[in-house]
C-alpha positions as a Markdown table, in Angstrom:
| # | Residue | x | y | z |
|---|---|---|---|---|
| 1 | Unk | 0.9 | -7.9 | -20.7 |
| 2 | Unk | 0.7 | -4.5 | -22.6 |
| 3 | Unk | -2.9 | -5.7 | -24.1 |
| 4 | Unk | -3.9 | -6.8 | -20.1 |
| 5 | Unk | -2.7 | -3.0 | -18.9 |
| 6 | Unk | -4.9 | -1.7 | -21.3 |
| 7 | Unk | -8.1 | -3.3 | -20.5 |
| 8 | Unk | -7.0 | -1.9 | -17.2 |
| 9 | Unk | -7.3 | 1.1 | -18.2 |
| 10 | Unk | -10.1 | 1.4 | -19.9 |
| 11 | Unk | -11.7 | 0.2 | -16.9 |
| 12 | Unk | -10.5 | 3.2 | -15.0 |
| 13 | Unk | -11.4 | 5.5 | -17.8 |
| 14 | Unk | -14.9 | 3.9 | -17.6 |
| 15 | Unk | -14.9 | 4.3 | -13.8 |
| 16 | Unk | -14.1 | 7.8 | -13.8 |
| 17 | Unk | -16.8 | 8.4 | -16.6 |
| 18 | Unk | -19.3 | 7.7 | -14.2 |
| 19 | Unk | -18.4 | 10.8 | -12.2 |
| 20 | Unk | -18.6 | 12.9 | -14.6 |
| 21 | Unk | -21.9 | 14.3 | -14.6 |
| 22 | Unk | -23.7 | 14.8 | -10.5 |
| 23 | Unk | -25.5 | 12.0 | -10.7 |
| 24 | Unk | -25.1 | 10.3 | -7.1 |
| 25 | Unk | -26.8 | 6.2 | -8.2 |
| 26 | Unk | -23.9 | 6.4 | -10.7 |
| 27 | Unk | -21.0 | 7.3 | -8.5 |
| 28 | Unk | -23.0 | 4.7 | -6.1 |
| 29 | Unk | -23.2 | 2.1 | -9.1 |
| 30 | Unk | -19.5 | 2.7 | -10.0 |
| 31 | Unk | -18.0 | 2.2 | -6.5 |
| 32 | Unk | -19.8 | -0.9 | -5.8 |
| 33 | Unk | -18.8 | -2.5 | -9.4 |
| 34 | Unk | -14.8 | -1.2 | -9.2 |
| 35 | Unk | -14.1 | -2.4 | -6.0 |
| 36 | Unk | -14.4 | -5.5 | -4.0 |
| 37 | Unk | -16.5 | -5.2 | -1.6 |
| 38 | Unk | -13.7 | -5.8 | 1.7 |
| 39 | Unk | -11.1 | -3.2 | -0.3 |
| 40 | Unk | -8.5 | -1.8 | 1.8 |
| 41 | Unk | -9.2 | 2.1 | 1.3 |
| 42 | Unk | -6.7 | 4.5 | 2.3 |
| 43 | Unk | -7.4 | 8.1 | 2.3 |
| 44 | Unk | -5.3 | 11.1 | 3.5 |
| 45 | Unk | -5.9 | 12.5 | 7.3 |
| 46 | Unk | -8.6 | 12.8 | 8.8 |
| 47 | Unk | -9.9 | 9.8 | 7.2 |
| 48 | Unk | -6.9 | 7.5 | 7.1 |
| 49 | Unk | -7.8 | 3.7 | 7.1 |
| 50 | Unk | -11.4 | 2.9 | 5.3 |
| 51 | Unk | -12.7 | -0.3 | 5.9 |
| 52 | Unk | -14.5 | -1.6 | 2.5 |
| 53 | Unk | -16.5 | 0.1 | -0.5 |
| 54 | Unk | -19.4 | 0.9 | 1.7 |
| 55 | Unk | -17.3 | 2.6 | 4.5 |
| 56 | Unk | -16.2 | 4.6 | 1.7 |
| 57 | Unk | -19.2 | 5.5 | 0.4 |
| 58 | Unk | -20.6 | 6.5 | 4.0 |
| 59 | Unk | -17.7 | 8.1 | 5.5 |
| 60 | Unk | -16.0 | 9.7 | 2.4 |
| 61 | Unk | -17.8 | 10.1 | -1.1 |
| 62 | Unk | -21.9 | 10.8 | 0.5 |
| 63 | Unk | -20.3 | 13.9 | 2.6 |
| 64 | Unk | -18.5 | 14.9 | -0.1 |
| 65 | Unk | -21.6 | 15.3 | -2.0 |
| 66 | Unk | -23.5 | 16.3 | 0.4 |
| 67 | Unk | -21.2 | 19.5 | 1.3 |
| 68 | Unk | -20.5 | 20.4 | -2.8 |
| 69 | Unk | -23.4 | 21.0 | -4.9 |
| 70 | Unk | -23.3 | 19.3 | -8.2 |
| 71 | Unk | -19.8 | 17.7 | -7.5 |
| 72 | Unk | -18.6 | 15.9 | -10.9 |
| 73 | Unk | -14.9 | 15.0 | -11.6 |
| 74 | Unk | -12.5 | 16.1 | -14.2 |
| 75 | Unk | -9.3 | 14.0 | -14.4 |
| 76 | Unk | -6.1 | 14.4 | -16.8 |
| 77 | Unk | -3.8 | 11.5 | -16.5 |
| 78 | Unk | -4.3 | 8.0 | -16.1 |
| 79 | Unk | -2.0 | 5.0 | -16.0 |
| 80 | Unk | -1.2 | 1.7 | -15.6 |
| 81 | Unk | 1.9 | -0.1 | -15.0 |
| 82 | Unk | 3.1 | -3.6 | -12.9 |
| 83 | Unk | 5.3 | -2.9 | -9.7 |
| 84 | Unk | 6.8 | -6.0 | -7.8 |
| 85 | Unk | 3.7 | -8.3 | -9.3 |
| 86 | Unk | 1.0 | -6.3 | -8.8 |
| 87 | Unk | -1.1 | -4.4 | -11.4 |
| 88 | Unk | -1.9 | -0.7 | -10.5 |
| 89 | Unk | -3.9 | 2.0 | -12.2 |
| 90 | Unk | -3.4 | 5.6 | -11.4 |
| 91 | Unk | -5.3 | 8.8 | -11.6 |
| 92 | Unk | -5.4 | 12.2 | -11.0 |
| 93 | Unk | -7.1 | 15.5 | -11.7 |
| 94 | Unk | -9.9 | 17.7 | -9.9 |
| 95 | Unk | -13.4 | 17.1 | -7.4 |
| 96 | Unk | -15.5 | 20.1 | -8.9 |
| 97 | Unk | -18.6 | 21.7 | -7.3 |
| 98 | Unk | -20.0 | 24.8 | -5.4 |
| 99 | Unk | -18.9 | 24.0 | -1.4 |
| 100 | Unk | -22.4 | 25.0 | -0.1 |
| 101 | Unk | -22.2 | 22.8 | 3.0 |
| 102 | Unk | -19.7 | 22.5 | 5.6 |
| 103 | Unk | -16.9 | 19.9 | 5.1 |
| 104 | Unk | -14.5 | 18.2 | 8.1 |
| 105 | Unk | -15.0 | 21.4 | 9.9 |
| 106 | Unk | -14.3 | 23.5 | 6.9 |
| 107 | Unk | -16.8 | 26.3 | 6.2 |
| 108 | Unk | -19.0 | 26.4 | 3.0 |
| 109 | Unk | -17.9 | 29.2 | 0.6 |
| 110 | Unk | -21.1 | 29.4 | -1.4 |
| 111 | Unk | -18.5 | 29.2 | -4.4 |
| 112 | Unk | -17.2 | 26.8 | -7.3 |
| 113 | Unk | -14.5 | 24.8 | -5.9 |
| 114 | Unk | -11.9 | 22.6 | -7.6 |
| 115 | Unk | -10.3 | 19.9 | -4.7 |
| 116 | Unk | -7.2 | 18.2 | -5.7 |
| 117 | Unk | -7.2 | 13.9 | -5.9 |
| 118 | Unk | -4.9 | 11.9 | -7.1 |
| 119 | Unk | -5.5 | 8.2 | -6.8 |
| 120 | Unk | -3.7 | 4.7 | -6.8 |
| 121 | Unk | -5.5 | 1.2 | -6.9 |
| 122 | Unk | -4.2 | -2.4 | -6.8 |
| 123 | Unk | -6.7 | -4.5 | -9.6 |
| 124 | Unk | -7.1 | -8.2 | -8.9 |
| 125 | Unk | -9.5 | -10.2 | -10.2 |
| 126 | Unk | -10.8 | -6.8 | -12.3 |
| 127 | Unk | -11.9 | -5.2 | -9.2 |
| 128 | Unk | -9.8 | -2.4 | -6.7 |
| 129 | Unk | -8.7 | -4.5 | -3.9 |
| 130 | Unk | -6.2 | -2.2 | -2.3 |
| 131 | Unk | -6.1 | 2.0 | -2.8 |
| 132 | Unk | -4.7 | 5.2 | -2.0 |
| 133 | Unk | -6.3 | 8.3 | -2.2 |
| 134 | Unk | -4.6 | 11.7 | -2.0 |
| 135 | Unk | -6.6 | 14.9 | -1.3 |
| 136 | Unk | -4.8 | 18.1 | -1.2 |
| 137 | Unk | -7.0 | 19.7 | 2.0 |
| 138 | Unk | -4.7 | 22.3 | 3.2 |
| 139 | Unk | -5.8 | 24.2 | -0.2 |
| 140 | Unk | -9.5 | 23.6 | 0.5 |
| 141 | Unk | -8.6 | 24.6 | 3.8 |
| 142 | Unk | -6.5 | 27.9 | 2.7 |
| 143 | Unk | -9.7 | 28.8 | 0.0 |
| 144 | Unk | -11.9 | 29.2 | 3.5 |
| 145 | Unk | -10.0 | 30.9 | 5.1 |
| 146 | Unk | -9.3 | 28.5 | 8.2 |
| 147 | Unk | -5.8 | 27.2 | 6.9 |
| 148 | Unk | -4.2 | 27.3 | 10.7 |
| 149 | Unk | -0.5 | 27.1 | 10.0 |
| 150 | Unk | 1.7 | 30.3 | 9.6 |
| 151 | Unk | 4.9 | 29.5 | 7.6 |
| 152 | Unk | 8.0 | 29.1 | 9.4 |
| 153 | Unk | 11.1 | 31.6 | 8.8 |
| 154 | Unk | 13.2 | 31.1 | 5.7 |
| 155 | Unk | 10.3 | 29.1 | 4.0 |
| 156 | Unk | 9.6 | 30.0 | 0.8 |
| 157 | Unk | 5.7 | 29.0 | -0.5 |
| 158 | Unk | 4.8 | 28.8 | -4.7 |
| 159 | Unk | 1.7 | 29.5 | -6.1 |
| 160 | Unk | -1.3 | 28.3 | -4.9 |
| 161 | Unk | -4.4 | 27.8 | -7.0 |
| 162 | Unk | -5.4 | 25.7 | -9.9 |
| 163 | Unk | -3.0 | 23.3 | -11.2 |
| 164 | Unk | -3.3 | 22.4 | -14.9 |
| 165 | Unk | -3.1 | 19.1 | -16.2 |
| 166 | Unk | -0.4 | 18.0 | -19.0 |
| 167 | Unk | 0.8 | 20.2 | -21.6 |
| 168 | Unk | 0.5 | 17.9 | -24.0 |
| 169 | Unk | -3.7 | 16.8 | -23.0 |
| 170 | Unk | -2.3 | 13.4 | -23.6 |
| 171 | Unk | -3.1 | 12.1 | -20.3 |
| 172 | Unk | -6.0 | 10.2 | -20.9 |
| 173 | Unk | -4.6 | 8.0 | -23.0 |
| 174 | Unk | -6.1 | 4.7 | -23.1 |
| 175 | Unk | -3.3 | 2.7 | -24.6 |
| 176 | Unk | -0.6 | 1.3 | -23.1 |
| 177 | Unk | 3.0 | 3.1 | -23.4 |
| 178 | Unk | 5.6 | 1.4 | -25.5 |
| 179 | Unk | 7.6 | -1.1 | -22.8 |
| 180 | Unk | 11.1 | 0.3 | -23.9 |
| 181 | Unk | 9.9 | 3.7 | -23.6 |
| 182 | Unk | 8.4 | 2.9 | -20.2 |
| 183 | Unk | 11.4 | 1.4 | -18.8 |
| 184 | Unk | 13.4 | 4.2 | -20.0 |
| 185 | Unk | 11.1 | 6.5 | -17.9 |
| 186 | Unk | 11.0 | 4.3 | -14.7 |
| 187 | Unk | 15.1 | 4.2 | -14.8 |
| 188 | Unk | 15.0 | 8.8 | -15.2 |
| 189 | Unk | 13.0 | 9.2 | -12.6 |
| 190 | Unk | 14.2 | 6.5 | -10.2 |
| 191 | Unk | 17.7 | 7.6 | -10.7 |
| 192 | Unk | 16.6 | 11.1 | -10.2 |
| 193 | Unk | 15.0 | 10.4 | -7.1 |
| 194 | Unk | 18.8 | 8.8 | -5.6 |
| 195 | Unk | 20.2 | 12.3 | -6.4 |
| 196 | Unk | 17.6 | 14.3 | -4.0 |
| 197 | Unk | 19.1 | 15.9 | -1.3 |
| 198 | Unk | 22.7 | 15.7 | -2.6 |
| 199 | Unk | 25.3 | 18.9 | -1.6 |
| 200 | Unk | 25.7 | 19.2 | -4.9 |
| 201 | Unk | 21.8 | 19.3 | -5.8 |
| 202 | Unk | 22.8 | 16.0 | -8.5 |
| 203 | Unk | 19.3 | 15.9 | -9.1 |
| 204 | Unk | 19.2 | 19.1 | -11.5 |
| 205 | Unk | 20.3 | 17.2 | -15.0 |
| 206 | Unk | 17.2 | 15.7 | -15.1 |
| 207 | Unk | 15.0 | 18.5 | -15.3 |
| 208 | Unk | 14.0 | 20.7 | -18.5 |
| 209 | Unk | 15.2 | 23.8 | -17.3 |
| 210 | Unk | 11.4 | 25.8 | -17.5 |
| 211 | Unk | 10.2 | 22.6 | -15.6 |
| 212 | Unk | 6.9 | 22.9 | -13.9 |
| 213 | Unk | 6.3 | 21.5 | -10.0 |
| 214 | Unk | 2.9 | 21.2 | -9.0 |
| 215 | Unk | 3.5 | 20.9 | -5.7 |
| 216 | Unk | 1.0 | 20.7 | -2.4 |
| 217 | Unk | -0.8 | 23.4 | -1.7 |
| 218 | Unk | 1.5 | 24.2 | 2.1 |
| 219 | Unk | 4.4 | 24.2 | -0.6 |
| 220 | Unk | 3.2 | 25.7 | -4.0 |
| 221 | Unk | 3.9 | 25.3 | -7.1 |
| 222 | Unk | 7.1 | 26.7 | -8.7 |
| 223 | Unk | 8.2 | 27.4 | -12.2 |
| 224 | Unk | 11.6 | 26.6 | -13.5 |
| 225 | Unk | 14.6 | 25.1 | -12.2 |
| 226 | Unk | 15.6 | 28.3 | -10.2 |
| 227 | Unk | 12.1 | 28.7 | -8.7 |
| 228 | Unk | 11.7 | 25.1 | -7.6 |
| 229 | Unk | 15.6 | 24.9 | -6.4 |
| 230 | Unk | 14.7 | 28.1 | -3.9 |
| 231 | Unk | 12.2 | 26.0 | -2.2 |
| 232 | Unk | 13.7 | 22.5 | -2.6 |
| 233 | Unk | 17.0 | 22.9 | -1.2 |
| 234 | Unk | 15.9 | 25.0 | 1.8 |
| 235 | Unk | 13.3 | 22.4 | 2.2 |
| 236 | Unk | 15.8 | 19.3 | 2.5 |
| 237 | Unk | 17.4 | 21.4 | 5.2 |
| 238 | Unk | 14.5 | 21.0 | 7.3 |
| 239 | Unk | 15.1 | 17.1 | 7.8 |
| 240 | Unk | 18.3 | 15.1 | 8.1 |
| 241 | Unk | 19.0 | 11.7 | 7.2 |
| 242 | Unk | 16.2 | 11.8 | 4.4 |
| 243 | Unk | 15.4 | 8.8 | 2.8 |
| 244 | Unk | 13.0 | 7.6 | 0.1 |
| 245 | Unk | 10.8 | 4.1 | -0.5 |
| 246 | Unk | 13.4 | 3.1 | -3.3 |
| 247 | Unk | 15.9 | 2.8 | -0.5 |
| 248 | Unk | 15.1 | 0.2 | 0.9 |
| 249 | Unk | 15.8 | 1.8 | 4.6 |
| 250 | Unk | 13.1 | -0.9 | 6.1 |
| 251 | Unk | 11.1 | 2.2 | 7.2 |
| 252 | Unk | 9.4 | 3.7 | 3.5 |
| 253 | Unk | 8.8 | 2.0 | 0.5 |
| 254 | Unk | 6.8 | 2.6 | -2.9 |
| 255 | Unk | 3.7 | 1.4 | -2.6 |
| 256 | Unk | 3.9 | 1.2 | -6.4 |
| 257 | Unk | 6.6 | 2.4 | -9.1 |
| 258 | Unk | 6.5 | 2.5 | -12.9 |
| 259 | Unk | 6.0 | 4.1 | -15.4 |
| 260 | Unk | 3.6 | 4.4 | -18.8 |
| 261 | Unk | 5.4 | 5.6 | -22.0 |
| 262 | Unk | 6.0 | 9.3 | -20.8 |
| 263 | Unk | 4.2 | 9.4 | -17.8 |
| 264 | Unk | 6.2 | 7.8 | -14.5 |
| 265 | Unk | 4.6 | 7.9 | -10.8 |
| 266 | Unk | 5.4 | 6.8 | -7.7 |
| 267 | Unk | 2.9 | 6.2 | -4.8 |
| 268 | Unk | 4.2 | 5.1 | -0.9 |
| 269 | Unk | 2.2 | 5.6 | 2.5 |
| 270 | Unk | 4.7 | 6.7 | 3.8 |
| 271 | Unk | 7.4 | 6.8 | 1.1 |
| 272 | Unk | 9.6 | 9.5 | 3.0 |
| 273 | Unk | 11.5 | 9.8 | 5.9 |
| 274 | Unk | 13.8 | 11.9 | 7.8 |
| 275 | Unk | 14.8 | 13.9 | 11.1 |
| 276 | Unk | 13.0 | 17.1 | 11.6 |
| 277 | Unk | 16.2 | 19.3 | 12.7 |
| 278 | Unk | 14.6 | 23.0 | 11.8 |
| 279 | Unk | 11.2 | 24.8 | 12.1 |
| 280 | Unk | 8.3 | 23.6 | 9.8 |
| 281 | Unk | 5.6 | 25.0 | 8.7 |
| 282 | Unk | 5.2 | 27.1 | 12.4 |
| 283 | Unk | 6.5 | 23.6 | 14.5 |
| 284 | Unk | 9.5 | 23.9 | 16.4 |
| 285 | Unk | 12.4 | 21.2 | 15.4 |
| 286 | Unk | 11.4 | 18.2 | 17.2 |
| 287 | Unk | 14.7 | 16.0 | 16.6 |
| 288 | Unk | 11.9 | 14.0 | 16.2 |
| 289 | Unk | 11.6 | 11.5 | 13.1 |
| 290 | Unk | 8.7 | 12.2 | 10.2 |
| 291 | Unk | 7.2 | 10.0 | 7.5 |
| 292 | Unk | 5.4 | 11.4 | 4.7 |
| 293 | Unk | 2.5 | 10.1 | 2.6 |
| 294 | Unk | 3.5 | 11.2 | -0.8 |
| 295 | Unk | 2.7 | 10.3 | -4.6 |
| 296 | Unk | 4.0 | 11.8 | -7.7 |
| 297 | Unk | 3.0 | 12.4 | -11.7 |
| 298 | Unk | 6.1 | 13.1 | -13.9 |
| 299 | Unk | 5.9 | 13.5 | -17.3 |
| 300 | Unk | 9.2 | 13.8 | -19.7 |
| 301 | Unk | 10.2 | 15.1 | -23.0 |
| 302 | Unk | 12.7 | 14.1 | -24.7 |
| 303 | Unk | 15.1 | 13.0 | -22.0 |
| 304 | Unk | 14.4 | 15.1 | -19.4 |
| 305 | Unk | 11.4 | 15.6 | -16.5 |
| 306 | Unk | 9.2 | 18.8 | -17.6 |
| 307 | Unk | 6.2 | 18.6 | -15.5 |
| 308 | Unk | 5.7 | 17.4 | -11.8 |
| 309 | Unk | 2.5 | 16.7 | -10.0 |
| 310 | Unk | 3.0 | 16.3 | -6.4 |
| 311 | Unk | 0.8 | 15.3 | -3.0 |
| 312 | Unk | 2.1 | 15.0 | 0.1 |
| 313 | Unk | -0.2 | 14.7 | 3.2 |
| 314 | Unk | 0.3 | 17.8 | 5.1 |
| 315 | Unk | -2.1 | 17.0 | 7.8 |
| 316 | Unk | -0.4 | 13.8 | 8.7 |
| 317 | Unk | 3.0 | 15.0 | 8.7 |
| 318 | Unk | 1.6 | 17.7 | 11.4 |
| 319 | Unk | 0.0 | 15.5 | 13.3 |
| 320 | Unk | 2.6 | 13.8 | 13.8 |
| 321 | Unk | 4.7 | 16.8 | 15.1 |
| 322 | Unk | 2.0 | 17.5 | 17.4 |
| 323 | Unk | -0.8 | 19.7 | 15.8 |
| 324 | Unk | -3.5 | 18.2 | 14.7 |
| 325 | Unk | -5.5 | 20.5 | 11.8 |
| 326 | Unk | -8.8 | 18.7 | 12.2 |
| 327 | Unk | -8.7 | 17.7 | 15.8 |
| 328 | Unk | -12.0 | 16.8 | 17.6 |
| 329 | Unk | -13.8 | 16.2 | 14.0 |
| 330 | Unk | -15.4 | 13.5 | 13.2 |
| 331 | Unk | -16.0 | 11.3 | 10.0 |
């Protein structure tokens, strides 16, 4: 299995390879080799459902070129792991380019611009049949000025800018972890993830205490325990009832689990759930019940969880309480 994983990754090593350098046939040439040609391509709002690898060249990766001149990627993890049967491979990092043209209704800046993307795809057969794509817009959004939401009181926002990749630069890894090791780091963090939004905050033995959370850009990021606890626990607050896709609550589940040697992530769409019961990011408490899209890097040392990369998709969650960020556009 471990020797099966790896060609897995190599292929999504290779894939990525091909974006990075501008060079539009070979982003064209790499979509239509990776994925079958009927994939089931999911991308955050405004896009949403994307019907096959041309739909996603058309609607998704030919404006994207179009609006950011010399657009080339830089990732800094991959992965690949099995969850319930299925083989996934994972990725996240940076889009790069110079926004010159306007974007979903987002202005051009005229300057270099790094956009967020983490990635999740199902391989069968050797090709992407099934993916989930992950762009942090807000930030894109908050770089031009237009971000439209005014943070609600007793919300506390991290830093926003660019995130780095692992500490280590051992991301890109094309070997498999070791399976014991890989277990072990599937058990941490899915244990971890039970102790969330616990009175007692039962989720803090599992962090390094300088722990870094990279988190969306309508949250922030935060550094160390403290930091990340003065936005966490006010944050859980906000919703009651919360529940995760390992809970099997027959609302959210993970997409896909698992973990590779040090590295552990968790993908579900949605994979969150709970009653909004306070003010949220400038919406009024709705009583009304939220899902969020959300997908997670962790990496560990030693025992414990020292680095956190985090997407959740802020424009769905608002939408669904009523206010709609990119309303009227049109992809």
């Amino acid at each position: 299995m471990s020797g099966a994983l790896a060609a897995k990754k190599r292929q999504l090593k290779s894939y990525l390879d091909a974006f990075a350098h501008p060079d539009p046939a070979a982003f064209e040439a790499a979509v239509a080799e990776n994925f079958v040609s009927d994939a089931a391509i999911n991308i955050v709002h405004p896009f949403n459902e994307v019907a096959g690898a041309g739909a996603y060249m058309t609607r998704f990766l030919h404006p994207l070129m179009a609006a950011f001149a010399g657009l080339h990627r830089r990732d800094y993890i991959i992965t690949a792991g099995t969850f319930e049967g299925a083989d996934w491979v994972t990725c996240t990092g940076h889009w790069c380019g110079t926004f010159t043209g306007d974007w979903l209704g987002i202005p051009a800046t005229g300057r270099l611009t790094y956009l967020r993307v983490g990635e999740f795809h199902r391989v069968e057969a050797g090709k992407f049949a099934e993916s989930y794509i992950f762009l942090d817009l807000p930030e894109l959004m908050m770089i031009a000025g237009v971000w439209p939401i005014t943070d609600s009181p007793g919300e506390k926002r991290g830093f926003t800018g660019f995130l780095p990749g692992p500490a280590m630069q051992d991301g890109l890894r094309v070997e498999v972890g070791n399976p014991v090791r890989s277990a072990e780091s599937a058990a941490l963090v899915t244990d971890m993830l039970r102790a969330l939004a616990t009175e007692d905050e039962t989720w803090r033995p599992y962090w390094h205490p300088n722990m870094a959370w990279y988190g969306p850009a309508a949250f922030g990021a935060f550094l160390g325990i403290e930091d990340f606890a003065s936005f966490q626990v006010p944050f859980e607050s906000v919703f009651e009832g919360w529940s995760g896709g390992a809970a099997n609550n027959g609302m959210t589940k993970h997409l896909t689990r698992a973990a590779d040697g040090d590295y552990i992530w968790t993908a579900g769409w949605p994979s969150l759930t709970g009653v909004q019961v306070k003010p949220f990011l400038d919406q009024p408490a709705t009583g009304k019940r939220v899902f969020m899209r959300v997908c997670d890097w962790w990496r560990r040392e030693g025992d414990l969880l020292v680095e956190n990369w985090v997407f959740v998709d802020i424009p769905d969650v608002l939408k669904a309480l009523g206010r709609d960020v990119f309303e009227g556009i049109e992809i």
